[in-house]
N, C-alpha and C positions, 0 to 999 in steps of 0.2 A: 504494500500500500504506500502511495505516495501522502509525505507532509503535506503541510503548508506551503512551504515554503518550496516545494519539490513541483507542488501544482501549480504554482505562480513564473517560478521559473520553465517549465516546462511552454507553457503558453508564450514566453518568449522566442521560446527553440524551435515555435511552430516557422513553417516558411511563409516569405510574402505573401499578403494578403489583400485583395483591392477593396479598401472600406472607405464607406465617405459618413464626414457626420457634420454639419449645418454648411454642405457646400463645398468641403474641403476634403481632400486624401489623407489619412490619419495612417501616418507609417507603425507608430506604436503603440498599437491599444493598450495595453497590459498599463503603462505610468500615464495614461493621456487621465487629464484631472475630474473630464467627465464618464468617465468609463471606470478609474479604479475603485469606485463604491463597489462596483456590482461584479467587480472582481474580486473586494474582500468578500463579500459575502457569499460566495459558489466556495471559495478558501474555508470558508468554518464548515463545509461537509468532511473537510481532512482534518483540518484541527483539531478537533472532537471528537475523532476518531483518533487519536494521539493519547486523549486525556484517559488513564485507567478510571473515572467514575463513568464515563460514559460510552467504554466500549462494547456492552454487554447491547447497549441501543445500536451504536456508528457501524457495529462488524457484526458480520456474520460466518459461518463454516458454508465454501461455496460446495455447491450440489455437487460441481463437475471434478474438484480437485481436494477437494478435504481443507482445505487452506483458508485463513480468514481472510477476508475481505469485507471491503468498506460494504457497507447493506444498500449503498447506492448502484451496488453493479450486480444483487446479488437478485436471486432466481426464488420468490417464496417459497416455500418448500410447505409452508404449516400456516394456519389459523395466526398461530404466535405470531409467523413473522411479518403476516398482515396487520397487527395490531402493532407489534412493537413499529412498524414501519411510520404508523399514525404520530406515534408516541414520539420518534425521532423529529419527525418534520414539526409536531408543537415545538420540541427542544431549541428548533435551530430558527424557528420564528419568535421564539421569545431570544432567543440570543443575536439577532442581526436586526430581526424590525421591518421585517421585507423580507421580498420575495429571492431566495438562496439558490435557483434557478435550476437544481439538477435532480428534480425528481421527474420532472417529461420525457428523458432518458432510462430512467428506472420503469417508468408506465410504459413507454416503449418499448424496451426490452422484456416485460414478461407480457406484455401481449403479441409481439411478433415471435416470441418463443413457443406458443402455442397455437397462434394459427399456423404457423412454418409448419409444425407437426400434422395438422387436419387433412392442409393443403396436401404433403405428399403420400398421408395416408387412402386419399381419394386418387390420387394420380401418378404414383410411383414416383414424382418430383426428389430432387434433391435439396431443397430450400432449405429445410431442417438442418440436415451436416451442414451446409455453408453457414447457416447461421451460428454454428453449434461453433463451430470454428470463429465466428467473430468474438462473441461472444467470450472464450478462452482466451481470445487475447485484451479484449474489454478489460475483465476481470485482470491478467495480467499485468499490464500496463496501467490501469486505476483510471481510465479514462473519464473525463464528461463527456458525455454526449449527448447530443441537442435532436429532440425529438422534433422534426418537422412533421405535420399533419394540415395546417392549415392553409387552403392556396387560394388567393384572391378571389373566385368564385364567377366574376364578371358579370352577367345576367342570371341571375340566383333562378329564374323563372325556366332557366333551362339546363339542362343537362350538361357535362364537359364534354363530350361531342357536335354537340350545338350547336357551340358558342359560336359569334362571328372570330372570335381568336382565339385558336385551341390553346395559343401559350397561358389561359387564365390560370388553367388547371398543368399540375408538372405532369409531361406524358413522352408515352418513349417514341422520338422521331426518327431511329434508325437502329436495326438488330442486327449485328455482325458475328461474326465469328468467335471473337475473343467479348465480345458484353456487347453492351445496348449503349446508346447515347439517347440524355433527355434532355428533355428545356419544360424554360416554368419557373415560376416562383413560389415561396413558402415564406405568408404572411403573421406577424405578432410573433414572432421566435424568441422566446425567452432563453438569454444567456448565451446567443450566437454565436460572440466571441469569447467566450470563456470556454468553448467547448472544443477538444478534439476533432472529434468525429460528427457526422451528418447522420442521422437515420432517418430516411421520409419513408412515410406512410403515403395510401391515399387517403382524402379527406372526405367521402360519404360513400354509402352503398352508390354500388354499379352496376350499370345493366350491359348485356354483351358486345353493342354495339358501342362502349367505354373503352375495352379491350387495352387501348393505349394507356390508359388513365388508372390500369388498375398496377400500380407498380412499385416495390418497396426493395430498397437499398440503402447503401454506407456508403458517402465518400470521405475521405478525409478532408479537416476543415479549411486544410491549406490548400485544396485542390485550385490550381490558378482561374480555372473556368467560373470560380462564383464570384459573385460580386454582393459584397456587405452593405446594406443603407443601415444604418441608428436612425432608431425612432427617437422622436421630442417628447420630453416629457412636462410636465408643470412647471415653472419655478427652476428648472434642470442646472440654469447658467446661475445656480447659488453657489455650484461646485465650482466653477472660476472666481469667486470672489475671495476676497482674503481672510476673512472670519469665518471659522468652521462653523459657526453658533446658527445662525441665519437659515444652514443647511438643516437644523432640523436634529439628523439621525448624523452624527461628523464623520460615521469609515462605513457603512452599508448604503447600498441603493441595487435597484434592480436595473436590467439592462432585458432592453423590445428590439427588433427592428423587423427587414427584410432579407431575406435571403435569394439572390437569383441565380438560378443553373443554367446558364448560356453555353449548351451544346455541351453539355458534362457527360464525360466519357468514364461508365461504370461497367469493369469487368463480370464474368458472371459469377467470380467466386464472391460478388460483395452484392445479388442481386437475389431477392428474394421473396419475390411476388413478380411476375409478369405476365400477366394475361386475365388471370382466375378472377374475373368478376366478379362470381359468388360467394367469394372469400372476402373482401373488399368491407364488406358492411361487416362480419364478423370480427375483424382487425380492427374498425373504427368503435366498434361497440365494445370490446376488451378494454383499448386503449382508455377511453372515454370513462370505464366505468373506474379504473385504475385510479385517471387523475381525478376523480371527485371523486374519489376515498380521500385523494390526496390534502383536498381542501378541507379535509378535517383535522387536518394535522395543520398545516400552513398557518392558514387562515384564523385558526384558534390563538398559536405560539403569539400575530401579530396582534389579535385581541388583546392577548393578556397585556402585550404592549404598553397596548393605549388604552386600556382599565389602569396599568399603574399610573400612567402619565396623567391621567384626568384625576386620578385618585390622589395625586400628588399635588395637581394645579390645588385644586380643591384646600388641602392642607395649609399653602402658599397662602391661599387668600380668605384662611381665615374661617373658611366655610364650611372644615369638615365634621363637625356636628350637625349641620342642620340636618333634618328628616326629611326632606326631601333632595338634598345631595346623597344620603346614605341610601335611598329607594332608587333612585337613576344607575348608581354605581353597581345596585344589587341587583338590576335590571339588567346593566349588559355582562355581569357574570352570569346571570341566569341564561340569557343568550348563547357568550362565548360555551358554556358547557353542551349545551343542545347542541351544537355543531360538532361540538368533541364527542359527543355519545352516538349520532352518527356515524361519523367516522369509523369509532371502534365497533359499533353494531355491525355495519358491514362487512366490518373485516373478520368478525367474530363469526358472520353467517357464512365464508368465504368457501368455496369448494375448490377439489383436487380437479384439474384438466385432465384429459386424455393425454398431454405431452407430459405432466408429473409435477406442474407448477403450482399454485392457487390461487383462483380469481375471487376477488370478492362477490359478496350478494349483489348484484346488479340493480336491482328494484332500489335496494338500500340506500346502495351507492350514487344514485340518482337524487334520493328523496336528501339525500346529504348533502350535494353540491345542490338543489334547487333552496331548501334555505340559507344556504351560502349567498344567495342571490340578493338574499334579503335583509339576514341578521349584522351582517356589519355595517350595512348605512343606519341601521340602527344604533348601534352602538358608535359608530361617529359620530351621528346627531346627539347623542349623551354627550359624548365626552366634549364638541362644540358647545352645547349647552350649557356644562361645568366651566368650559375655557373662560366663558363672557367675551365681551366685544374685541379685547385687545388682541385676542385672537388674530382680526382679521387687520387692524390697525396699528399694529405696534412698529414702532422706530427699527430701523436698523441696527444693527448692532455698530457699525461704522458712528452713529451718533452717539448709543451709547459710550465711545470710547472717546470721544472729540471733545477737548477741552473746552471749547463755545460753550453744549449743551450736553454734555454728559452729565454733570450734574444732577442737569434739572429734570432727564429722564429716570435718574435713581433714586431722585427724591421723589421723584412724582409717581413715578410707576412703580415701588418699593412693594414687597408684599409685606406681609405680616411678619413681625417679628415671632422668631430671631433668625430669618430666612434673606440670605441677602439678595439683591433684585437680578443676577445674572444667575439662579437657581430656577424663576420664574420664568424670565427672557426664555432659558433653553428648553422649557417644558414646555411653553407653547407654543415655540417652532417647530418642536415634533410632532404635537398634535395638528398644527399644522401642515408640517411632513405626511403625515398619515393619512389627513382628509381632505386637503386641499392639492398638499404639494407634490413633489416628484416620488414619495414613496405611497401617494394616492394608487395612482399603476397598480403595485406589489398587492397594496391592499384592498382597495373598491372596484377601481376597473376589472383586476383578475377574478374577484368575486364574483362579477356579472357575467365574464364575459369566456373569462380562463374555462378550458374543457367544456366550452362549448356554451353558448348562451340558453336563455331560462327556458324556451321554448323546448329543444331539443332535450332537455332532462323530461319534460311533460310527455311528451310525445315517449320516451322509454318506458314510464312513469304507465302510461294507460297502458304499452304493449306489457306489460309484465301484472296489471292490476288484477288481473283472473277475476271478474265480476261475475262470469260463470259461476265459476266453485263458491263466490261468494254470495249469490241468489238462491244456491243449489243449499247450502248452510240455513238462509233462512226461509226456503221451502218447509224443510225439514222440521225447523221449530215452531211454524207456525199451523201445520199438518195437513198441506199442500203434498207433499210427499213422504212417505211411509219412515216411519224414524227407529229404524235395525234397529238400533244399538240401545230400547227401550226393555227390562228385563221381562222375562215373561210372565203373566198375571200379573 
């Protein structure tokens, strides 16, 4: 397993890469000012894995090899290691504050490890050994890798065959001898450049005439053929300024953008779906149900967050007796836990695949990520509530340190004693961080929108609700139909 300090550097060792971010060629991502948040933060999946308290969470014994490994490249094997997995992502959202970007990688790899299995169990394919092989060296080498699944879509109203540009969707534009070459792009990519390796998916069930579009593979992330766009985030250019304070959250943040495959050239040993359109919606519905498990773990850790952070402003200012501060605070721990009990319910109800892995309860996992949708704009609006106005109007810190009018912002914006005012200042930059500002992303946007927006949870939601069995239930008790299991006389 690599360090910290192994995974930081290692991302250097990657080769040229073409990334642009507000207009410009960024030769060094790894130290560039607005990207190395969200490089510390993919870092504390190895850190933590370093610390003997918490490597019973961070590692795992891998399936393939006997050998521990970081639980970010490992293969579930049991109920356990879906929960512990819950368990880990709270850990490392309470330890960063945002989004730590490498669990779309982990959702990826044990759902392509099982469809690969389905796929050549139907068709004598070899997917599975190719994969079986990436995979070995994943685990190996301790790689991130960036689960690509989501592709611009273009006219939502029609199919990726459709389109008037077939480039919406990534699909294979020529099959050769030694691999395939695609094109396409793969949009909201969490952790792009933090990541080794490329895995795309496709992004919804396919029908035959998709054929091209139904295709999943590995490039390496330095493959010359892509091209890196960074996405903008809120407030993002706080990380060019000279005061860490201002930013909020001062060494974490999460990283968005684009990824494009301009005529990317993928042999067949790193290619691992091409064609099987009937496989296509089983891959996205694995994947899918994976990462919202995963928002039970995330999404919570960043809760607890911003439950201390409000619970702290609150203290700051004096307030935290009142009964109706103590009911708001007790409101969004009621929340953040609902989310957490999800999460592990799913993973509690989780089953063995056909390939040996375990997926979670699907239904579960749905009804998990769908109040993800919900509960933490709630619990923002709390913790904005506690902030009060200065929240959204308070001085810069540049003022506060300016001999003109530093002063008068320390006397005036002072909180309660014995709390000095640059205690206050930072607490609610972060909750501004959290609901406003650039680690908004990590934490409301991903809520709505991350593994799929509200809709598509509903839609799994009704295919799994069995209103059959559950009419058939109360046929039964109300003596519409014959009730067996009445004793006799």
């Amino acid at each position: 397993m690599m360090t910290a300090e192994e995974y930081i550097e290692s991302l250097r060792q990657l080769g040229p890469r073409t990334i642009y971010l507000f207009g410009e060629r960024v030769e060094n991502p790894v130290d560039h000012p607005m990207i190395r948040p969200s490089v510390n933060a993919c870092a504390m999946t190895y850190r933590l894995a370093e610390i003997p308290e918490y490597r019973d969470l961070m590692t795992a014994t891998s399936a393939l090899t006997g050998r521990k490994v970081n639980r970010f490249v490992h293969l579930h094997q049991s109920t356990e290691d879906l929960v512990k997995k819950v368990r880990m992502q709270r850990l490392l959202g309470q330890m960063t504050g945002t989004c730590f970007q490498r669990c779309v990688g982990l959702d990826a790899l044990n759902a392509v490890w099982s469809t690969t299995y389905e796929i050549d169990q139907k068709y004598g394919t070899s997917y599975h050994q190719r994969f079986r092989r990436f995979v070995l060296e994943w685990e190996e080498k301790d790689w991130t890798v960036d689960g690509a699944m989501t592709d611009p879509k273009g006219n939502r109203a029609l199919g990726p065959s459709a389109q008037a540009d077939p480039d919406v969707y990534v699909h294979v534009v020529e099959r050769r001898a030694d691999g395939i070459v695609v094109r396409g792009a793969k949009v909201h990519q969490t952790g792009l450049l933090n990541s080794h390796q490329i895995l795309v998916m496709p992004t919804l069930a396919l029908k035959p005439e998709d054929a091209d579009y139904a295709v999943c593979f590995a490039v390496p992330a330095d493959d010359p053929t892509l091209i890196y766009i960074y996405g903008r985030q809120s407030s993002d250019t706080r990380r060019l300024e000279r005061s860490p304070v201002d930013m909020g959250n001062i060494h974490y943040g999460g990283q968005e953008g684009v990824i494009i495959f301009n005529d990317t050239f993928v042999p067949w040993e790193r290619v691992f779906m091409c064609g099987e359109t009937e496989f296509a919606g089983m891959l996205v519905e694995r994947f899918a149900a994976y990462h919202r498990q995963s928002y039970g773990g995330c999404k919570v850790g960043n809760g607890d967050v911003l439950i201390g952070a409000a619970a702290a402003v609150a203290e700051y200012q004096g307030v935290a007796g009142a009964g109706h501060i103590r009911e708001k605070l007790t409101e969004m721990v009621h929340l953040n836990e609902t989310l957490y009990a999800c999460g592990i319910a799913c993973s509690a109800e989780g089953v063995r695949t056909a390939a040996g892995n375990y997926l979670v309860n699907v239904l579960l996992a749905n009804v998990c990520k769908q109040n993800v949708t919900r509960f933490p704009y709630e619990i923002a609006r709390l913790a904005q509530d506690i902030a009060g106005g200065l929240l959204g109007t308070m001085p810069s810190d540049a003022d506060f340190s300016l001999p003109e009018v530093g002063p008068w912002c320390r006397k005036y914006l002072a909180p309660a004693a014995p709390f000095p005012p640059e205690h206050r200042q930072r607490m609610l930059r972060l909750i501004e961080a959290m609901t406003m500002g650039a680690l908004a992303v990590g934490y409301l946007v991903e809520s709505m929108h991350g593994a799929g927006s509200p809709q598509t949870q509903r839609i799994v939601i009704q295919r799994y609700a069995d209103l059959e069995g559950k009419k058939a239930l109360a046929r039964r008790l109300c003596g519409i139909d014959p009730d067996d299991l009445l004793p006799e006389g």
